[in-house]
C-alpha positions as CSV (number, residue, x, y, z in Angstrom):
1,X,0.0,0.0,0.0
2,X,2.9,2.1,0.6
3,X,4.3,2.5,-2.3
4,X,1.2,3.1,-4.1
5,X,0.5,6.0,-1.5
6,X,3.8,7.8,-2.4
7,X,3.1,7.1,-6.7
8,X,-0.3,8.4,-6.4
9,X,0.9,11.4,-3.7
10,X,3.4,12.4,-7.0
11,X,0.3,12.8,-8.5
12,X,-1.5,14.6,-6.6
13,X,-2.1,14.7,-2.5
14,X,-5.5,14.5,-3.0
15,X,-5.4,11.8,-4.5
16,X,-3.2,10.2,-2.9
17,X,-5.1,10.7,0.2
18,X,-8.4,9.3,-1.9
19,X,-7.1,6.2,-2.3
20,X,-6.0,5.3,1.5
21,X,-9.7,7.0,2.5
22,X,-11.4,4.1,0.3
23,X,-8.7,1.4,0.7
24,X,-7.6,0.9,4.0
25,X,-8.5,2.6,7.3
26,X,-5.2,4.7,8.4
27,X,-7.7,8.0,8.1
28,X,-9.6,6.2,11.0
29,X,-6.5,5.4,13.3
30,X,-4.9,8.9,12.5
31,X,-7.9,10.8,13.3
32,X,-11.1,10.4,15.7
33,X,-14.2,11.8,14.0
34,X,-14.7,13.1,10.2
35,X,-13.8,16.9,10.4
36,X,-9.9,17.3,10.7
37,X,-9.3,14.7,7.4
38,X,-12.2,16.9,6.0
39,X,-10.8,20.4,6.1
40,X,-7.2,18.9,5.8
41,X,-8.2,17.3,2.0
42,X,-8.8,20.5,1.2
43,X,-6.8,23.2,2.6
44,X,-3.7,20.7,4.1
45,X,-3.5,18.0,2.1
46,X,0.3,17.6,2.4
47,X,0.1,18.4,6.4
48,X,-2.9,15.6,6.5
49,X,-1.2,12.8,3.8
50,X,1.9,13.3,5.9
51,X,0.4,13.0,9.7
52,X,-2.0,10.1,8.2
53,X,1.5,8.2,6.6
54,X,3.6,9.4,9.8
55,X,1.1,7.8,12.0
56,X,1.0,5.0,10.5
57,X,4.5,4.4,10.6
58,X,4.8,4.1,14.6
59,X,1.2,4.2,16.7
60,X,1.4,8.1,17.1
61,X,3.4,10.8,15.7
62,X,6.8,11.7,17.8
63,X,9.9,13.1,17.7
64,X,11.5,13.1,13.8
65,X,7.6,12.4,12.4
66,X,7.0,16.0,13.7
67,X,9.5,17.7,11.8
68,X,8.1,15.7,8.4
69,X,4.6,17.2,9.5
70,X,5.6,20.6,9.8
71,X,7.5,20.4,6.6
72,X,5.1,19.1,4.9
73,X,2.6,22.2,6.4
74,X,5.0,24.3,4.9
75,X,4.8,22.9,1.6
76,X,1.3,23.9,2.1
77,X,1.5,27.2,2.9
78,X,4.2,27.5,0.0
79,X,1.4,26.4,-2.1
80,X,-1.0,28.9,-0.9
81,X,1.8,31.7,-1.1
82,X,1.4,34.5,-3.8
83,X,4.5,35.3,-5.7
84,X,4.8,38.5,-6.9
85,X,4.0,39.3,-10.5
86,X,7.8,40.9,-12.2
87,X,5.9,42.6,-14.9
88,X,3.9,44.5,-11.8
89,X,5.4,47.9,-11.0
C-alpha cells in the first residue's frame, strides 16, 4: 500500500489521500471523528497525507515524524503563497 500512496501522492495529495480513505483505514486510526481529514483534503493535504503516513508508521506521531509534519505544512502554505507578479510595477 505504501508505495502506491507515495506514486499516487506524486500525483496529486489528494489523490493520494483518496485512495488510503477508500482502501484501508489509516484515516480512522490517525484521526477520531470526520472533520480534521475533511478540512485537511482541502486546505492541508500535504500536512494531513503526511500526519496520516507518519502515523501510520509508529502508533502516534513523535519526535523526527513532527519535523516531516511541519514540513510538509510548509509545503502547504508555500502552495498557498502569492508570488509576486515581475511585470507589476
Amino acid at each position: 500500500m505504501g508505495g502506491f500512496v507515495a506514486l499516487f501522492a506524486l500525483i496529486s495529495p489528494r489523490l493520494a489521500l483518496f485512495f488510503i480513505l477508500v482502501f484501508s483505514d489509516w484515516v480512522g486510526q490517525a484521526f477520531d471523528g470526520w472533520v480534521l481529514p475533511v478540512l485537511g483534503f482541502f486546505l492541508l493535504p500535504w500536512t494531513t497525507l503526511a500526519y496520516i503516513v507518519m502515523w501510520e508508521l509508529t502508533p502516534g506521531v513523535e519526535g523526527f515524524e513532527w519535523f516531516i509534519v511541519i514540513l510538509a505544512f510548509f509545503v502547504d502554505l508555500a502552495s498557498y503563497a502569492k508570488t509576486r507578479d515581475p511585470r507589476a510595477a
